[in-house]
C-alpha positions in Angstrom: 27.2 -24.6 -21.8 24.3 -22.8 -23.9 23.5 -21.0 -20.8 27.1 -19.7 -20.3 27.6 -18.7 -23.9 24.0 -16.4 -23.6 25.2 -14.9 -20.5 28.9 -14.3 -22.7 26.9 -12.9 -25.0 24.8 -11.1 -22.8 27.6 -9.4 -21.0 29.1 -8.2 -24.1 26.0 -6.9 -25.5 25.6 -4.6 -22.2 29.4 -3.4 -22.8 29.3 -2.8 -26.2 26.3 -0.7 -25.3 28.0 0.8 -22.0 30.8 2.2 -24.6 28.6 3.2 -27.0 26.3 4.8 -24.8 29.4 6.7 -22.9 30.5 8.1 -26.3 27.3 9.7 -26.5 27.4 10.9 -23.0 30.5 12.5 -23.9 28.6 14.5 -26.0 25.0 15.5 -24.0 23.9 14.5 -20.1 23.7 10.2 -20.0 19.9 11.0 -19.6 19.3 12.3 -22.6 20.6 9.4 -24.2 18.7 6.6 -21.8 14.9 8.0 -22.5 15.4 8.0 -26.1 17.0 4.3 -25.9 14.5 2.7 -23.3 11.7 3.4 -25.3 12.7 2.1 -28.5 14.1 -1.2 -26.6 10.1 -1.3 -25.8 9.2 -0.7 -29.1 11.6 -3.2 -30.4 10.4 -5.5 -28.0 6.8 -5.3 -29.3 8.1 -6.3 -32.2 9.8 -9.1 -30.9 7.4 -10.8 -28.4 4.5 -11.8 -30.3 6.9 -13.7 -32.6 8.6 -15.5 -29.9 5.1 -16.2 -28.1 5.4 -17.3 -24.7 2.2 -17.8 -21.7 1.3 -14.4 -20.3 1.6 -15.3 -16.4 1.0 -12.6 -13.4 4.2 -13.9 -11.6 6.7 -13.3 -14.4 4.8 -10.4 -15.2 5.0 -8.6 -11.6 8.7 -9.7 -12.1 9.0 -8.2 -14.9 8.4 -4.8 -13.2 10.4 -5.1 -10.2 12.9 -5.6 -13.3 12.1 -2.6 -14.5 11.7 -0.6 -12.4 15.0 -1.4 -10.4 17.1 -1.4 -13.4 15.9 2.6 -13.8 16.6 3.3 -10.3 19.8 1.9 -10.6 20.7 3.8 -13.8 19.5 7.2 -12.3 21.4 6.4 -9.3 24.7 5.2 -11.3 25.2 8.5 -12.9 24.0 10.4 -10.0 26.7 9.2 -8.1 29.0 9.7 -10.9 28.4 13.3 -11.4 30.0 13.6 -7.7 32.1 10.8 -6.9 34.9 9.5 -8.3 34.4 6.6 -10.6 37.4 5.1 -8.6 35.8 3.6 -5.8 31.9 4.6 -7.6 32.4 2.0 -10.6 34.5 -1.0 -8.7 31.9 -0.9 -5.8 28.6 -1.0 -8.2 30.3 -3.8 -10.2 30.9 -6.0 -7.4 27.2 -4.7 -6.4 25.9 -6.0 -9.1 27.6 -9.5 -9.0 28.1 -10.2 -5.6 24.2 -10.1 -4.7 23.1 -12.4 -6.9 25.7 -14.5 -6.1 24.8 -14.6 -2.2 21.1 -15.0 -2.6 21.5 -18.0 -5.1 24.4 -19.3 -2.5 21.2 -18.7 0.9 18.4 -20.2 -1.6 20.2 -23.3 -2.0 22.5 -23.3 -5.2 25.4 -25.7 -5.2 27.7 -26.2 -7.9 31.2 -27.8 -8.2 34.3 -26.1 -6.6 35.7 -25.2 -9.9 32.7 -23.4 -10.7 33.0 -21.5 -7.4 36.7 -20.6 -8.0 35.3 -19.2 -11.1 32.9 -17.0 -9.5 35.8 -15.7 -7.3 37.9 -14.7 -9.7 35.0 -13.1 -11.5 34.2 -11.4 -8.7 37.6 -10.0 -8.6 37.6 -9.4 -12.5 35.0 -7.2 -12.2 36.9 -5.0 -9.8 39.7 -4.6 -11.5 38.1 -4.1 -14.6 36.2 -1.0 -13.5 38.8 0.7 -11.9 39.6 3.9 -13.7 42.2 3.6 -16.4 45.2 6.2 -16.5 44.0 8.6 -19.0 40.6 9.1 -16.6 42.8 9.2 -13.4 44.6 12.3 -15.7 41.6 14.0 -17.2 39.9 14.0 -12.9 43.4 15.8 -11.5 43.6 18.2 -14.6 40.3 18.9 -14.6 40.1 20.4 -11.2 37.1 18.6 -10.1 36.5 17.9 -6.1 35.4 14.3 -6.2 34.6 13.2 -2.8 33.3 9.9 -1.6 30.7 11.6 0.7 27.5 9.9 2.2 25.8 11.1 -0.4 27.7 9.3 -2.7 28.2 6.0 -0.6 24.6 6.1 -0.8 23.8 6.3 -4.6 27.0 4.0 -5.5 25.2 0.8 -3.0 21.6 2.0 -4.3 22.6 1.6 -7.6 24.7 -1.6 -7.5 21.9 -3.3 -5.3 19.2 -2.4 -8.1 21.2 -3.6 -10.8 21.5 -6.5 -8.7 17.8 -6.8 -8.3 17.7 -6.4 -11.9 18.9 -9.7 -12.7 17.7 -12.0 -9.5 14.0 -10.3 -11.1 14.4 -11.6 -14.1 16.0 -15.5 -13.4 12.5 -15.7 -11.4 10.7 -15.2 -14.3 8.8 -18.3 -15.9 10.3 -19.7 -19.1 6.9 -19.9 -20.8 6.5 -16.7 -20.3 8.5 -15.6 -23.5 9.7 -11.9 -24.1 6.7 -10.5 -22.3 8.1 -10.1 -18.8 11.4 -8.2 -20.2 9.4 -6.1 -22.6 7.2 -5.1 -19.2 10.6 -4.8 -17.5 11.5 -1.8 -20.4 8.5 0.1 -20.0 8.9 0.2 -16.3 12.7 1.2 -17.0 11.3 3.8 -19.2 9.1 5.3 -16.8 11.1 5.7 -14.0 14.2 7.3 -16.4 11.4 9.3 -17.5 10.7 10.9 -14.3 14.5 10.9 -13.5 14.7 13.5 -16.8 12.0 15.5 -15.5 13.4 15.7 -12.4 17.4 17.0 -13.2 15.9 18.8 -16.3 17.4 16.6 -18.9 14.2 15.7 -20.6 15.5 16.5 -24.3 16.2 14.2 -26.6 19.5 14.3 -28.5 20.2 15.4 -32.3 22.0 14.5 -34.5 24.8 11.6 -33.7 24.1 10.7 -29.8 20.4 10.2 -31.3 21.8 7.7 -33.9 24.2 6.1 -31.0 21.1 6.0 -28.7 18.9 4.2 -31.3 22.5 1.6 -31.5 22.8 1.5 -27.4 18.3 0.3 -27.8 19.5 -2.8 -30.1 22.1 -3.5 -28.0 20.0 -3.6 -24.8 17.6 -5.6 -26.0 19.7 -8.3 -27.5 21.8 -8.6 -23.8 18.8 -8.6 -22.2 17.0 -11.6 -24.3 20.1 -13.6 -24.0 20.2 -12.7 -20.3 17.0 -14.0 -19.8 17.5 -17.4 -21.8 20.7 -17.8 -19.9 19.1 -17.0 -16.6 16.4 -20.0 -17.4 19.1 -22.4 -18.4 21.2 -22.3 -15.2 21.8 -20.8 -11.9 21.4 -17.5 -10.2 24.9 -17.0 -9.5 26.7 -18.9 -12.1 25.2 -16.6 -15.1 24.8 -13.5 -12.8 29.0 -13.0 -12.3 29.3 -13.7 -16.0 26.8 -11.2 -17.2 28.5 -8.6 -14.7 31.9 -9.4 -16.6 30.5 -6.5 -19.3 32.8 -3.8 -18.0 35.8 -6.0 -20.1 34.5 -5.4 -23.2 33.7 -2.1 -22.6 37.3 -1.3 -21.9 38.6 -2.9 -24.0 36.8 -1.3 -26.9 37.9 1.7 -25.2 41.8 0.6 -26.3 41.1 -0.4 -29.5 39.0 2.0 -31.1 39.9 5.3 -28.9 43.6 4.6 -28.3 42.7 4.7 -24.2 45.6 3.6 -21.7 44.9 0.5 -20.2 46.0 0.4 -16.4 48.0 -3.3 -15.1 45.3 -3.9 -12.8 42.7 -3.7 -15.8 44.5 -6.0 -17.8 44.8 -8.7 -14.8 41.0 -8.3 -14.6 40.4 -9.0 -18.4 42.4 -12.1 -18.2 41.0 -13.3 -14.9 37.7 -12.5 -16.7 38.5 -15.3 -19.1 39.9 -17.5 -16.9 36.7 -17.3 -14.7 34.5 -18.0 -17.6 36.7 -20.9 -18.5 36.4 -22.6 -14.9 32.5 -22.2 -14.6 32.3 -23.4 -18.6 33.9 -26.8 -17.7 32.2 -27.1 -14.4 
């Protein structure tokens, strides 16, 4: 139960931070915002580690890098394929990506659970779909925009890059050894760093913000770090799959932030996902 409530807590740590990250984005390239907020996650992290302690071993430590380094590719990729593709069919397919993945390899190593706890992971699954899908006033703001949004190979190509990272992301870091502490994940943010790093340098956007998106980038690095500690702990405290759907269930909170706070529409299918959301939480809870 512990483990579910991290991953909970985990999940709406990463949309909290999705939502405040996007408000930023609204404002300067996503970029901008991620290589000011990966490096003071790592700096936060510093902080952090030596308190919590933990055994330095080369495993978790290698882990810790295929982490990192995969969750930067996936970011890069993410809004790569945003930039050109509609977030339609982008966003939906990354989510179930990033939680279907997990899910199979725990499933092929051996998991088992109970078939409540399956039915759970199926209707996450699902959740997260729905979720992501683009909410009316987006659908709007696309056609009215006069954007050509195509779903080329180009596209096809970043959208499954990124989801698969991010997927890598997480079965990385439930190998990790519990004895190892904070130091794997704070290895995981310099090698997230590095590779956003180069992805600024690359498209140009190698310029930190001013002014608020620096102050909501300093918010998303807090936020990062806390869903990532509690992903971790949840990660060591039960299965691959189990924790993986729920920590992919973060695009509910983000939405519905976006409701509250901004006055966003809110799309049928969305709201079935936020309450199948619960419901799947619920069913792996009480298996």
């Amino acid at each position: 139960m512990t483990a579910v409530l991290l991953a909970l807590l985990a999940a709406l740590g990463y949309g909290v931070s999705d939502f405040v990250g996007g408000i930023a984005s609204r404002r300067v390239a996503a970029l901008r915002v991620v290589i000011v907020s990966y490096p003071l996650s790592v700096v936060i992290l510093l902080v952090v580690a030596p308190v919590v302690g933990g055994h330095v071993d080369t495993a978790s430590m290698l882990w810790g890098v295929v982490s990192g380094v995969a969750s930067g590719l996936a970011v890069w990729w993410f809004y790569a394929a945003l930039a050109s593709g509609p977030m339609a069919v982008v966003s939906p397919l990354t989510a179930v990506l990033v939680a279907g993945v997990p899910v199979l390899v725990g499933l092929v190593t051996g998991e088992r659970t109970s078939p409540p706890a399956y039915v759970g992971m199926v209707c996450a699954l699902v959740a997260v779909v729905l979720v992501s899908k683009e909410s009316p006033d987006e659908v709007t703001e696309e056609i009215t925009g006069g954007r050509e949004l195509r779903f080329d190979r180009r596209v096809a190509l970043l959208t499954v890059g990124s989801g698969v990272a991010f997927a890598v992301t997480f079965i990385a870091m439930h190998e990790t050894h519990p004895a190892a502490g904070l130091w794997p994940l704070l290895v995981s943010r310099v090698g997230a760093t590095a590779v956003v790093w180069v992805a600024a340098l690359v498209t140009g956007n190698f310029r930190a913000p001013h002014g608020e998106p620096l102050r909501l980038a300093c918010y998303v690095s807090v936020l990062d770090v806390i869903a990532n500690v509690s992903l971790l702990y949840a990660f060591h405290g039960a299965l691959l799959s189990l924790i993986s759907v729920i920590g992919s269930l973060y695009p509910a909170a983000t939405v519905l932030l976006a409701m509250v706070l901004l006055g966003e529409r809110v799309g049928p299918l969305q709201k079935i996902g936020m309450a199948l959301a619960l419901g799947s939480v619920a069913l792996i809870a009480t298996a």
